[in-house]
CHARMM internal coordinates of N, CA and C (Angstrom, degrees):
IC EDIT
DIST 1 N 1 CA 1.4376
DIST 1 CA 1 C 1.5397
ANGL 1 N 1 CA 1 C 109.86
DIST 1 C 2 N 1.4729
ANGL 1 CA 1 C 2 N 110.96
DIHE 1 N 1 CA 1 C 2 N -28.77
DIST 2 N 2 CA 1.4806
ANGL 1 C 2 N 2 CA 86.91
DIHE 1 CA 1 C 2 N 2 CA -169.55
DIST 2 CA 2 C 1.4340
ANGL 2 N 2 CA 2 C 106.78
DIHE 1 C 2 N 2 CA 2 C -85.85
DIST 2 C 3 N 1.5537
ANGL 2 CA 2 C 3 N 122.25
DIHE 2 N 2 CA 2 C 3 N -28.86
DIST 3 N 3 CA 1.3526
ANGL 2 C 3 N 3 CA 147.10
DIHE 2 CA 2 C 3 N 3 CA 161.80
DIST 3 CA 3 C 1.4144
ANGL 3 N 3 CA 3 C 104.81
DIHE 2 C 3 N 3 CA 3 C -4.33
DIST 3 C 4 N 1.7249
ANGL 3 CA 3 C 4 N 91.02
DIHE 3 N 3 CA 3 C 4 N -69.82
DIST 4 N 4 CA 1.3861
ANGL 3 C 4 N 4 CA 114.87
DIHE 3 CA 3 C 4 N 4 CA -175.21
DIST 4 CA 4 C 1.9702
ANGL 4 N 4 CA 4 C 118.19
DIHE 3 C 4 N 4 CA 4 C -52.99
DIST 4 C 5 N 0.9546
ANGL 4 CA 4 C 5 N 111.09
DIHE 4 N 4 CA 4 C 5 N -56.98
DIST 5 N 5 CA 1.4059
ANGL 4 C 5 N 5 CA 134.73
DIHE 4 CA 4 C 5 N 5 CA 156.84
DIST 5 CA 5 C 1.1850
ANGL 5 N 5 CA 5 C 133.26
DIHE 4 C 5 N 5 CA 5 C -37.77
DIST 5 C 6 N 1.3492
ANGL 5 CA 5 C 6 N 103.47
DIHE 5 N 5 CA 5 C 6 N -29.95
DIST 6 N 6 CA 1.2532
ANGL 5 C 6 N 6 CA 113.20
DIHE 5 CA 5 C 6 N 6 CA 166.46
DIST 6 CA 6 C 1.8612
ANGL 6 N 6 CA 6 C 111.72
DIHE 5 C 6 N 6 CA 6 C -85.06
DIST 6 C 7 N 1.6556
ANGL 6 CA 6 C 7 N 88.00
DIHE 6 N 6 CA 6 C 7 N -43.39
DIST 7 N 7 CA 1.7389
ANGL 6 C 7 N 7 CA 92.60
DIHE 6 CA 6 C 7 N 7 CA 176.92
DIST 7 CA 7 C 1.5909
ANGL 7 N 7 CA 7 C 101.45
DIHE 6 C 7 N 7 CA 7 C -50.09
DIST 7 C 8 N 1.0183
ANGL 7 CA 7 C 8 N 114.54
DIHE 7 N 7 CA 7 C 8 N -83.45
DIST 8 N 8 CA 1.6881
ANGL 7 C 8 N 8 CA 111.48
DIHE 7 CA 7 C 8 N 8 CA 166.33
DIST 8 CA 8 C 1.4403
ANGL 8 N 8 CA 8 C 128.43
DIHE 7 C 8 N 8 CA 8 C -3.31
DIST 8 C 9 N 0.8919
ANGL 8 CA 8 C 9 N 117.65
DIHE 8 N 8 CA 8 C 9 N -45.12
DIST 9 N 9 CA 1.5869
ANGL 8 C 9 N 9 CA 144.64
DIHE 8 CA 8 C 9 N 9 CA -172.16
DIST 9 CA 9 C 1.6563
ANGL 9 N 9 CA 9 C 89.57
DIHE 8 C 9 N 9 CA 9 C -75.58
DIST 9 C 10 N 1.2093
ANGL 9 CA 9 C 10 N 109.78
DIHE 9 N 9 CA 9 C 10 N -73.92
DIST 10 N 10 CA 1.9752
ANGL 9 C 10 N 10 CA 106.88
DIHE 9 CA 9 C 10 N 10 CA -176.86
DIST 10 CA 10 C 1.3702
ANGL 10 N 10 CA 10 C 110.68
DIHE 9 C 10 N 10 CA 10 C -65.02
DIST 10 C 11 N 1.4015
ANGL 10 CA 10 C 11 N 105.86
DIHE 10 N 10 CA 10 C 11 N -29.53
DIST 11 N 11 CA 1.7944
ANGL 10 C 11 N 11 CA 93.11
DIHE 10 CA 10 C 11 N 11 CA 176.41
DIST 11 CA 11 C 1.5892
ANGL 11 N 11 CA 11 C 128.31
DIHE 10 C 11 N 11 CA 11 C -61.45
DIST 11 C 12 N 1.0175
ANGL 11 CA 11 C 12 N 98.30
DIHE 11 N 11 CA 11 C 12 N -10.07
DIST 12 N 12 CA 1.7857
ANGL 11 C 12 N 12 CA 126.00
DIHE 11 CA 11 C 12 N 12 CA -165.57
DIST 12 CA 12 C 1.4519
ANGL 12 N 12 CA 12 C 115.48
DIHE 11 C 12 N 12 CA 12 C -98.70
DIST 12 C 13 N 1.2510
ANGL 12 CA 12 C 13 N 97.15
DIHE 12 N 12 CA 12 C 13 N -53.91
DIST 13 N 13 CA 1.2136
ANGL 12 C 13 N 13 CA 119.12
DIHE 12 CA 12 C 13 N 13 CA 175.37
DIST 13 CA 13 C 1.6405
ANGL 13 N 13 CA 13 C 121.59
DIHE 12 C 13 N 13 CA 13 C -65.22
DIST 13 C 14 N 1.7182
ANGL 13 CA 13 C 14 N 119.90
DIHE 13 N 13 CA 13 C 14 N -12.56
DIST 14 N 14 CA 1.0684
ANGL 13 C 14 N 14 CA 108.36
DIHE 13 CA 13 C 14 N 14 CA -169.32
DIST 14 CA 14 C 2.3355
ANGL 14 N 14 CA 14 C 85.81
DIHE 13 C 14 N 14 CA 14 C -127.57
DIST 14 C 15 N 0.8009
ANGL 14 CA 14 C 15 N 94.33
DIHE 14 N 14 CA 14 C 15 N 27.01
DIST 15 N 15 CA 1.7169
ANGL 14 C 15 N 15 CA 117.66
DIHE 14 CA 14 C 15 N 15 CA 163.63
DIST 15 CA 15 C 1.7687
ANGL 15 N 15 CA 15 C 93.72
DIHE 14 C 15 N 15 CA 15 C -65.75
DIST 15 C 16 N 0.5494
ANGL 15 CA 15 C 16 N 125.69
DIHE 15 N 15 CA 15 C 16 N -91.53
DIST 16 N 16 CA 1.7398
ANGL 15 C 16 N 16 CA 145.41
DIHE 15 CA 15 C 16 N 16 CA -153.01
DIST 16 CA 16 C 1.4045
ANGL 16 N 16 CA 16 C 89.02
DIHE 15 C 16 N 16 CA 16 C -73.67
DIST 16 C 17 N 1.2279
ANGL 16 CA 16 C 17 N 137.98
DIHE 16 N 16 CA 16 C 17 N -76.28
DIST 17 N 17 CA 1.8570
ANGL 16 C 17 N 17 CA 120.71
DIHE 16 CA 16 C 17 N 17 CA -170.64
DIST 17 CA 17 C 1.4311
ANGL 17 N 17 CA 17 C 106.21
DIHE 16 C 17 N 17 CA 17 C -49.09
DIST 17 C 18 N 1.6176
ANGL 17 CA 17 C 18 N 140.40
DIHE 17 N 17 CA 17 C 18 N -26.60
DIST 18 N 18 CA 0.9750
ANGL 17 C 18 N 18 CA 129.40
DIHE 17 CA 17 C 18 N 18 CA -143.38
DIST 18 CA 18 C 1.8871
ANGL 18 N 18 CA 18 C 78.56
DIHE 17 C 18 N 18 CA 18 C -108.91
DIST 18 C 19 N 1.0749
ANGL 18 CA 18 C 19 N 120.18
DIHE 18 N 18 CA 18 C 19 N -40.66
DIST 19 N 19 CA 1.5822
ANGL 18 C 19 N 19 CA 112.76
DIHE 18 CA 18 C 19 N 19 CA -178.95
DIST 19 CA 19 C 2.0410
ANGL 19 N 19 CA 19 C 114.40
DIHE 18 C 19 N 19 CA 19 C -66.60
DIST 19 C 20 N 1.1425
ANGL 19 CA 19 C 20 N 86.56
DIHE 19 N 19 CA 19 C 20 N -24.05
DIST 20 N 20 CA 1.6679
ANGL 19 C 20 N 20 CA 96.27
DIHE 19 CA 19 C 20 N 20 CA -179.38
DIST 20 CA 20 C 1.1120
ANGL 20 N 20 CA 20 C 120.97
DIHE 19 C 20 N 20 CA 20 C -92.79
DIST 20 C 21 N 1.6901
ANGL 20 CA 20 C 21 N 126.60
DIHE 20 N 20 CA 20 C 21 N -1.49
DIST 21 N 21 CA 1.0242
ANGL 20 C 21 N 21 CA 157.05
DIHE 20 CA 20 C 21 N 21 CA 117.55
DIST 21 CA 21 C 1.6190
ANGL 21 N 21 CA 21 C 120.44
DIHE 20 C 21 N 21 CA 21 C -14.29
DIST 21 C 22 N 1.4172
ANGL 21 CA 21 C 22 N 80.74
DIHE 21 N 21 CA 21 C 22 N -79.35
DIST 22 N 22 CA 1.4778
ANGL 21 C 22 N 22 CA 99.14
DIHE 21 CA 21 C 22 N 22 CA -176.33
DIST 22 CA 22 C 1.5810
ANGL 22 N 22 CA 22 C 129.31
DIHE 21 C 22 N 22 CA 22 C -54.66
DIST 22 C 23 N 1.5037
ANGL 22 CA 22 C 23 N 93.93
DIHE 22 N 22 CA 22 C 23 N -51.36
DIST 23 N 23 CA 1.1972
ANGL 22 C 23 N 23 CA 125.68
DIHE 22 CA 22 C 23 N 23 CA 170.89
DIST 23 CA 23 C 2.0610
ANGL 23 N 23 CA 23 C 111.89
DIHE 22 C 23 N 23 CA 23 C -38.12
DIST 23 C 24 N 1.2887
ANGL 23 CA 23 C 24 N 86.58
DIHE 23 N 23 CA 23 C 24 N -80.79
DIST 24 N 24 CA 1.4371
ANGL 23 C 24 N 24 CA 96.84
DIHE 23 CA 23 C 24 N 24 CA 165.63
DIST 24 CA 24 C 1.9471
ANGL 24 N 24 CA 24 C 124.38
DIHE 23 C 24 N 24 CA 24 C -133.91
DIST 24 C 25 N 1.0215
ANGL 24 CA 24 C 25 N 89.77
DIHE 24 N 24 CA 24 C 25 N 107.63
DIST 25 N 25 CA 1.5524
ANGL 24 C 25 N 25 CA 110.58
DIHE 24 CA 24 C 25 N 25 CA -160.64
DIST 25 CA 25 C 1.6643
ANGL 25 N 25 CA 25 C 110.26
DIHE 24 C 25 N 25 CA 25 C -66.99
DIST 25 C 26 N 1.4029
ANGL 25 CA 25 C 26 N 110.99
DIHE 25 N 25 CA 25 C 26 N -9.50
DIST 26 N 26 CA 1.3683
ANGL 25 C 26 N 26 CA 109.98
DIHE 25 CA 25 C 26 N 26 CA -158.21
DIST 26 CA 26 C 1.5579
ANGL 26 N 26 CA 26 C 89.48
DIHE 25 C 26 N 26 CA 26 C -110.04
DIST 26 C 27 N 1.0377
ANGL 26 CA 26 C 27 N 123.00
DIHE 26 N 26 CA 26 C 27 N -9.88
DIST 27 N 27 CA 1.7315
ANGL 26 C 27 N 27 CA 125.06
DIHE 26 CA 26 C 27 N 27 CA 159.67
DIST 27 CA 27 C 1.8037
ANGL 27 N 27 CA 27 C 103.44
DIHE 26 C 27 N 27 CA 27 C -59.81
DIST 27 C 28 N 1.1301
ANGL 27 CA 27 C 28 N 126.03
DIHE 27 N 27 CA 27 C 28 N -37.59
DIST 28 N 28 CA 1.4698
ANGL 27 C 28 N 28 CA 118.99
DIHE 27 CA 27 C 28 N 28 CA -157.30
DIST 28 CA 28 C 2.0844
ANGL 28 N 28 CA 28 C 88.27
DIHE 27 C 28 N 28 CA 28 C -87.58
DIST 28 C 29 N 1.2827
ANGL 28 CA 28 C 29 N 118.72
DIHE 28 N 28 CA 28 C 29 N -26.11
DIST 29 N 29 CA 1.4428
ANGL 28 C 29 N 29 CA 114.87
DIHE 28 CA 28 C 29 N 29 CA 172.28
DIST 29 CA 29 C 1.2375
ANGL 29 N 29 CA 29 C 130.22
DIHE 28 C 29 N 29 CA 29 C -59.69
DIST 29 C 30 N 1.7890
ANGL 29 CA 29 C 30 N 97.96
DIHE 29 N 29 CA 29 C 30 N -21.93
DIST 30 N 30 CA 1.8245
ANGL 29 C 30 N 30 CA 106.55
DIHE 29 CA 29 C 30 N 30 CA -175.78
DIST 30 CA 30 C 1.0359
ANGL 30 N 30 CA 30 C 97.53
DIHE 29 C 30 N 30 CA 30 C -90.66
DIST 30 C 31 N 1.3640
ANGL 30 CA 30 C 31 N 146.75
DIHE 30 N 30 CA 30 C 31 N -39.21
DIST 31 N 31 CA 1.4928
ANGL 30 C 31 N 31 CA 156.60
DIHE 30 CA 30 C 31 N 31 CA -144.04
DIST 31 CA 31 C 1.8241
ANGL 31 N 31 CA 31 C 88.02
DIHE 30 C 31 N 31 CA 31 C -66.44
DIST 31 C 32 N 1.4461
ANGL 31 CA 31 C 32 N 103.07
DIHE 31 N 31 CA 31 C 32 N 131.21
DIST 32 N 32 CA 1.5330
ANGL 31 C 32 N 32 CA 104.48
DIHE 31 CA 31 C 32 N 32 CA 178.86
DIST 32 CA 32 C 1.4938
ANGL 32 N 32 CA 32 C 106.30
DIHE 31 C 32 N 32 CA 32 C -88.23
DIST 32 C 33 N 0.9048
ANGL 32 CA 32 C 33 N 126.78
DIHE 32 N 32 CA 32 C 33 N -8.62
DIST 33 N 33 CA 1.6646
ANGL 32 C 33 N 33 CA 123.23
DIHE 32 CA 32 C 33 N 33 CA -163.00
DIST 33 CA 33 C 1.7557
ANGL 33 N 33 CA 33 C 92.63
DIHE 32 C 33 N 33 CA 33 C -110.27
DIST 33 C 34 N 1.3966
ANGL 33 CA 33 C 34 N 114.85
DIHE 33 N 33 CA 33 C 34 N -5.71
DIST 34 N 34 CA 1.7944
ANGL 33 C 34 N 34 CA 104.40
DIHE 33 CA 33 C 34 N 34 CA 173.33
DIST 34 CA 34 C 1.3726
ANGL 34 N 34 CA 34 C 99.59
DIHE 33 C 34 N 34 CA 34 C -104.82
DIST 34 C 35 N 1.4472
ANGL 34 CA 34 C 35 N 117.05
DIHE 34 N 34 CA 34 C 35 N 2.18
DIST 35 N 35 CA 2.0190
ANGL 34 C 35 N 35 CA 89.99
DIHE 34 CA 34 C 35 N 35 CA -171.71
DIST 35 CA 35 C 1.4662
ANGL 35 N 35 CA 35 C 104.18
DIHE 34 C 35 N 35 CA 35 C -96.62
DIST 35 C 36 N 1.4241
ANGL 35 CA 35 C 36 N 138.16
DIHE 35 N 35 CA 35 C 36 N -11.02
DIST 36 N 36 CA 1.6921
ANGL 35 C 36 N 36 CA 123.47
DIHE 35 CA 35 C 36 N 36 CA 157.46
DIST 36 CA 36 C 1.2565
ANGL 36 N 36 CA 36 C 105.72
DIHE 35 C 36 N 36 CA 36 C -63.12
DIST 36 C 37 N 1.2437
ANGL 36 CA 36 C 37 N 125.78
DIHE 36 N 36 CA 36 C 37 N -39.13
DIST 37 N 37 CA 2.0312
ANGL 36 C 37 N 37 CA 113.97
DIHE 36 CA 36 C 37 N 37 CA -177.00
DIST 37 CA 37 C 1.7832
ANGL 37 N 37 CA 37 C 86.98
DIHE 36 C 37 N 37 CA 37 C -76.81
DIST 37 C 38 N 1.1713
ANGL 37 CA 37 C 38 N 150.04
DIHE 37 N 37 CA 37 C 38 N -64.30
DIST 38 N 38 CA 1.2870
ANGL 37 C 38 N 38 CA 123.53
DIHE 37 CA 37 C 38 N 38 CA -174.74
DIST 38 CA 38 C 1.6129
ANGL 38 N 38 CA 38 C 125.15
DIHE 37 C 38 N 38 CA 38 C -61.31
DIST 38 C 39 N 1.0845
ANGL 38 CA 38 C 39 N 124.29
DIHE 38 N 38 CA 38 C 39 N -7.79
DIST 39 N 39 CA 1.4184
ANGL 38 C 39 N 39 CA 120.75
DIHE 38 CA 38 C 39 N 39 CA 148.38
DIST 39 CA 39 C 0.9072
ANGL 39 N 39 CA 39 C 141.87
DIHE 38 C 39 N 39 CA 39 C -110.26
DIST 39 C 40 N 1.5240
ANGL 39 CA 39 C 40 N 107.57
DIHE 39 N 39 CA 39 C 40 N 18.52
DIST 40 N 40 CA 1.4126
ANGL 39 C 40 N 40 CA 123.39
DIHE 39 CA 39 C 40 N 40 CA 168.45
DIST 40 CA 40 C 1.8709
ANGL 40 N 40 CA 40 C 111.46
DIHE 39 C 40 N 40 CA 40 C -87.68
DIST 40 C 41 N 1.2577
ANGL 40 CA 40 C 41 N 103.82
DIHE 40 N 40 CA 40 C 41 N -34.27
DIST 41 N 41 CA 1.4367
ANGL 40 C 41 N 41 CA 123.97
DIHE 40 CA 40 C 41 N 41 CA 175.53
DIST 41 CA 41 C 1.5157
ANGL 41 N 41 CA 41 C 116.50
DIHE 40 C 41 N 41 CA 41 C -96.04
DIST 41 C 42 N 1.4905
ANGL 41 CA 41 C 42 N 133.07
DIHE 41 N 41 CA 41 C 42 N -12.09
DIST 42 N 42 CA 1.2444
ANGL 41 C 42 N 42 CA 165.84
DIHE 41 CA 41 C 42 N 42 CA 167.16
DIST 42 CA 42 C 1.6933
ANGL 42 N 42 CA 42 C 96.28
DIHE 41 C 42 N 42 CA 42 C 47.54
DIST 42 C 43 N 1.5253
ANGL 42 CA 42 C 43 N 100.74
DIHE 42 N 42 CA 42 C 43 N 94.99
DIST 43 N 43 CA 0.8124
ANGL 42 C 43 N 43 CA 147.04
DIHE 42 CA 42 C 43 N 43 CA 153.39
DIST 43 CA 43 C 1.5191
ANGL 43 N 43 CA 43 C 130.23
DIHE 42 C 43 N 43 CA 43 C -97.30
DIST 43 C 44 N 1.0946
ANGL 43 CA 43 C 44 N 105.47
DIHE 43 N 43 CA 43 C 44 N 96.39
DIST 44 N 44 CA 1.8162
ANGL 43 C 44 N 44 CA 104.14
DIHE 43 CA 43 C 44 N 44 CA -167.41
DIST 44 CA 44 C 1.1952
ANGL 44 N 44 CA 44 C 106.20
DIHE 43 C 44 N 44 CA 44 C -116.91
DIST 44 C 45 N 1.6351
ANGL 44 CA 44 C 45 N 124.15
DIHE 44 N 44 CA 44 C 45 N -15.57
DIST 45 N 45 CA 1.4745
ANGL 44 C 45 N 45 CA 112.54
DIHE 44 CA 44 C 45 N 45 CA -154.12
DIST 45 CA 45 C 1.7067
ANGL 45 N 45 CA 45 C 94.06
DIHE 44 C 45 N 45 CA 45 C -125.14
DIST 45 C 46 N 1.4321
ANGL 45 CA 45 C 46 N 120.05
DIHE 45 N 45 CA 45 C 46 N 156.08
DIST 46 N 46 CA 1.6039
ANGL 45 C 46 N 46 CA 119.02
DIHE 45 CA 45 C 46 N 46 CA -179.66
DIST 46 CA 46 C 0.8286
ANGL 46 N 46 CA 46 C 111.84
DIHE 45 C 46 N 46 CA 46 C -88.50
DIST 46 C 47 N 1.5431
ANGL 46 CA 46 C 47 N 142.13
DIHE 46 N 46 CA 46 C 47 N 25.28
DIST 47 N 47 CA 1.3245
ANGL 46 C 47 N 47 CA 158.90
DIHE 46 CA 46 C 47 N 47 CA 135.16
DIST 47 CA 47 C 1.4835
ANGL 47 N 47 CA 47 C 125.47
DIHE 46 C 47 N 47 CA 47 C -65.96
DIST 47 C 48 N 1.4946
ANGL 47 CA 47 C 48 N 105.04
DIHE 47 N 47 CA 47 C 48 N -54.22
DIST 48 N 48 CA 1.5851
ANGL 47 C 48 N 48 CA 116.83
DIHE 47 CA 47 C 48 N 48 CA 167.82
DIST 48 CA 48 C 1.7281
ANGL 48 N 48 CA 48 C 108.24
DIHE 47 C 48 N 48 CA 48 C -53.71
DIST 48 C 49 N 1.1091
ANGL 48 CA 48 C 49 N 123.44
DIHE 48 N 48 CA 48 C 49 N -39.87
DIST 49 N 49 CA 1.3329
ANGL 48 C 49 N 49 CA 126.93
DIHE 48 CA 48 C 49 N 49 CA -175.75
DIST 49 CA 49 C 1.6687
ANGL 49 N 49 CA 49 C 105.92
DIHE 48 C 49 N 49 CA 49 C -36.67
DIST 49 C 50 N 1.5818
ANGL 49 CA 49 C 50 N 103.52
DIHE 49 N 49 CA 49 C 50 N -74.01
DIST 50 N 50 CA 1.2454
ANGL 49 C 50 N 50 CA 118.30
DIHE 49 CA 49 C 50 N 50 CA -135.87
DIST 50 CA 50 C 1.8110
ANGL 50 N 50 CA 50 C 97.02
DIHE 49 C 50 N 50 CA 50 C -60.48
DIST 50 C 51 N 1.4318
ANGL 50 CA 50 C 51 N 135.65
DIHE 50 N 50 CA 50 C 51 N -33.01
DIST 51 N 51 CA 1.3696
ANGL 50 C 51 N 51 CA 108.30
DIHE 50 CA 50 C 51 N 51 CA 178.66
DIST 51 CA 51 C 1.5883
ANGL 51 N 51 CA 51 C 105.73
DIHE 50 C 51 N 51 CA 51 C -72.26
DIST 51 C 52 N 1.2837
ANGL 51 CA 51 C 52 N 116.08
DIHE 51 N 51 CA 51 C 52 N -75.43
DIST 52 N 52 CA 1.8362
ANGL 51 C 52 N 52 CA 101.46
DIHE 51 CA 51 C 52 N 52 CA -174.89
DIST 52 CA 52 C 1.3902
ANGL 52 N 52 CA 52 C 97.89
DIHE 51 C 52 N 52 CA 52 C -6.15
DIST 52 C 53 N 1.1960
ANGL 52 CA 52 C 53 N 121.96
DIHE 52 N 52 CA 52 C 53 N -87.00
DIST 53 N 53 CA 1.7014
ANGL 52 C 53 N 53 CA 137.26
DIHE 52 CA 52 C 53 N 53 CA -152.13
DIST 53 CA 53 C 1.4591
ANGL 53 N 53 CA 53 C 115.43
DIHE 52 C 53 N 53 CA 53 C -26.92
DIST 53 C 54 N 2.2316
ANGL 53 CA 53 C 54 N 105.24
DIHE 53 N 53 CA 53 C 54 N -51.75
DIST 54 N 54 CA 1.1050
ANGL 53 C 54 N 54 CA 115.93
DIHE 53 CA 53 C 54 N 54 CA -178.07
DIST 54 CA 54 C 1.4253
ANGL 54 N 54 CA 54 C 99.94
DIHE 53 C 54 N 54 CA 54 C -81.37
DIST 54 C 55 N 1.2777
ANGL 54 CA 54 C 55 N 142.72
DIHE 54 N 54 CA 54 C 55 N -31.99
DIST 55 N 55 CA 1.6453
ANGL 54 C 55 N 55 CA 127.39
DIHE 54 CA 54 C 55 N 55 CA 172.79
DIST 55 CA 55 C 0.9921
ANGL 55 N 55 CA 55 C 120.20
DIHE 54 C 55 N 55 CA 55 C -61.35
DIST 55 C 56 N 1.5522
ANGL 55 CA 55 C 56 N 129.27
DIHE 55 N 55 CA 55 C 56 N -14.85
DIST 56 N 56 CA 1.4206
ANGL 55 C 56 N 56 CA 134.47
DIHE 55 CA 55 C 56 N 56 CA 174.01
DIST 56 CA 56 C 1.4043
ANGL 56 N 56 CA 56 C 107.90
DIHE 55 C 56 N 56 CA 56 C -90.10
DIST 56 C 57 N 1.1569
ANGL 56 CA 56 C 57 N 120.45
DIHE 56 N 56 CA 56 C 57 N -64.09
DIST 57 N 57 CA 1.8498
ANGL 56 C 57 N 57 CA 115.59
DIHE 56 CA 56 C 57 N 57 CA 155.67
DIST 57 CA 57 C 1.1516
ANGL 57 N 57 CA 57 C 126.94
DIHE 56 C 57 N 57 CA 57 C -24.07
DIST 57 C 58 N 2.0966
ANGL 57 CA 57 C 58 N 119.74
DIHE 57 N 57 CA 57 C 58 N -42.76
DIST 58 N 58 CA 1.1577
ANGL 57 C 58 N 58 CA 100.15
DIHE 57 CA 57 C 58 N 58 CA -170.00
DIST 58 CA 58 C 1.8071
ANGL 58 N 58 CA 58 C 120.66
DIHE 57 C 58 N 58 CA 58 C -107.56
DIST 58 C 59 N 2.1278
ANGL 58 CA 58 C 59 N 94.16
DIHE 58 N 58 CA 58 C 59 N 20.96
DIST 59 N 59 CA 1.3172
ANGL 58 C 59 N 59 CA 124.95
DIHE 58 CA 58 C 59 N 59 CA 176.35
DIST 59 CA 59 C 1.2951
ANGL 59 N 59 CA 59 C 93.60
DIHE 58 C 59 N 59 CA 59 C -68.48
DIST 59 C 60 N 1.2027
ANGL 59 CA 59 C 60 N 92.10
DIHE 59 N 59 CA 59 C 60 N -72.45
DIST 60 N 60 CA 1.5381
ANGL 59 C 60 N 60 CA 108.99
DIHE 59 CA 59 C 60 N 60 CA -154.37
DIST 60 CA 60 C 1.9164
ANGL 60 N 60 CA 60 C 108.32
DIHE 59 C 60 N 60 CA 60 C -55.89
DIST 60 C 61 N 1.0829
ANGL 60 CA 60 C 61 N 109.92
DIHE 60 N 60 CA 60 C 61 N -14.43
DIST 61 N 61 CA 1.9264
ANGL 60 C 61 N 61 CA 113.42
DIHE 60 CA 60 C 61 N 61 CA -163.00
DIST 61 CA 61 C 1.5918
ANGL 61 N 61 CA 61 C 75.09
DIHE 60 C 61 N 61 CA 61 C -89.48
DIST 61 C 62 N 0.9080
ANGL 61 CA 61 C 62 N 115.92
DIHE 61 N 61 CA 61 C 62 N -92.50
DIST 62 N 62 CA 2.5926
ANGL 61 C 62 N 62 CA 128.26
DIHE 61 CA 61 C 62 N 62 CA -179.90
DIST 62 CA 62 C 1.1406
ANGL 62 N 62 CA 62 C 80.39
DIHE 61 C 62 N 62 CA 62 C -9.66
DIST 62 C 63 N 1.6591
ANGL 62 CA 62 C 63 N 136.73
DIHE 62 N 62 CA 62 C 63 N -79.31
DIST 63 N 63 CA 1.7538
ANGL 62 C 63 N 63 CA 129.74
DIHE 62 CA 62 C 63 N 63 CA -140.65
DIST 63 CA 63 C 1.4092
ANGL 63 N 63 CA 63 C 86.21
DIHE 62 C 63 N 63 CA 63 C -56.51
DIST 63 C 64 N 1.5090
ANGL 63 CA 63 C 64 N 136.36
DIHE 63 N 63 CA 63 C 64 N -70.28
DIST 64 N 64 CA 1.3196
ANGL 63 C 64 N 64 CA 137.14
DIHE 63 CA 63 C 64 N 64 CA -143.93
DIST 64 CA 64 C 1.6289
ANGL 64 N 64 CA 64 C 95.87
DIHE 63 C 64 N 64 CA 64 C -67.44
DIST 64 C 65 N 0.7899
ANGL 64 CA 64 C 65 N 139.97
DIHE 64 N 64 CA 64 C 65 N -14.24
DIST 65 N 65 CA 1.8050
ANGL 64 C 65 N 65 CA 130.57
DIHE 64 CA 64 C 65 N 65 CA -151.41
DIST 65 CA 65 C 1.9983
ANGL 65 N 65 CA 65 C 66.33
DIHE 64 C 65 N 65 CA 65 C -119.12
DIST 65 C 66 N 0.7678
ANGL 65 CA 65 C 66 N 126.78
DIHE 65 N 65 CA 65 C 66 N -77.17
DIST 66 N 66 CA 1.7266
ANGL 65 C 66 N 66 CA 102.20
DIHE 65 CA 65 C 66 N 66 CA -149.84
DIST 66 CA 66 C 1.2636
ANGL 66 N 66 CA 66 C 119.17
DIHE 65 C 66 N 66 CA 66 C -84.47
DIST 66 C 67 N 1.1234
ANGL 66 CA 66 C 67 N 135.55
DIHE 66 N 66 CA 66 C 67 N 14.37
DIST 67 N 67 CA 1.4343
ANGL 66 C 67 N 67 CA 152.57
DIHE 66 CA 66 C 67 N 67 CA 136.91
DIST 67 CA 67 C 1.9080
ANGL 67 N 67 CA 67 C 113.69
DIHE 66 C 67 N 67 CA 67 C -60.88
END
COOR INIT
IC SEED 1 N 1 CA 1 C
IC BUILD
C-alpha cells in the first residue's frame, strides 16, 4: 500500500512538469540539470522532446494504476 502511494505521489507529481513542458518546450533547454540527459539521448530540437516526455508520463500514470 504504501508502494502504491507513493506511485501515486509521482504520477501526480509529474502532471505539471510534463504540461510545462509542453506548453513551452524551450524552458526544459535552459534548465542546467536537463541538458546532460538531453545530450546524452541527443535531443537538440523541441520537437524531439515531446514523445520521450509523453512515454515517461504515460510510464509513470500504468505503474501507478497497476500497482
Amino acid at each position: 500500500m504504501l508502494l502504491s502511494s507513493m506511485a501515486e505521489m509521482i504520477s501526480i507529481g509529474t502532471v505539471v512538469p510534463f504540461l510545462g513542458a509542453l506548453i513551452n518546450p524551450e524552458k526544459v533547454f535552459n534548465h542546467p540539470s536537463a541538458q546532460p540527459i538531453l545530450i546524452f539521448f541527443g535531443i537538440g530540437r523541441s520537437q524531439d522532446l515531446l514523445l520521450p516526455l509523453t512515454f515517461i508520463f504515460c510510464v509513470a500514470v500504468v505503474a501507478a494504476g497497476l500497482l
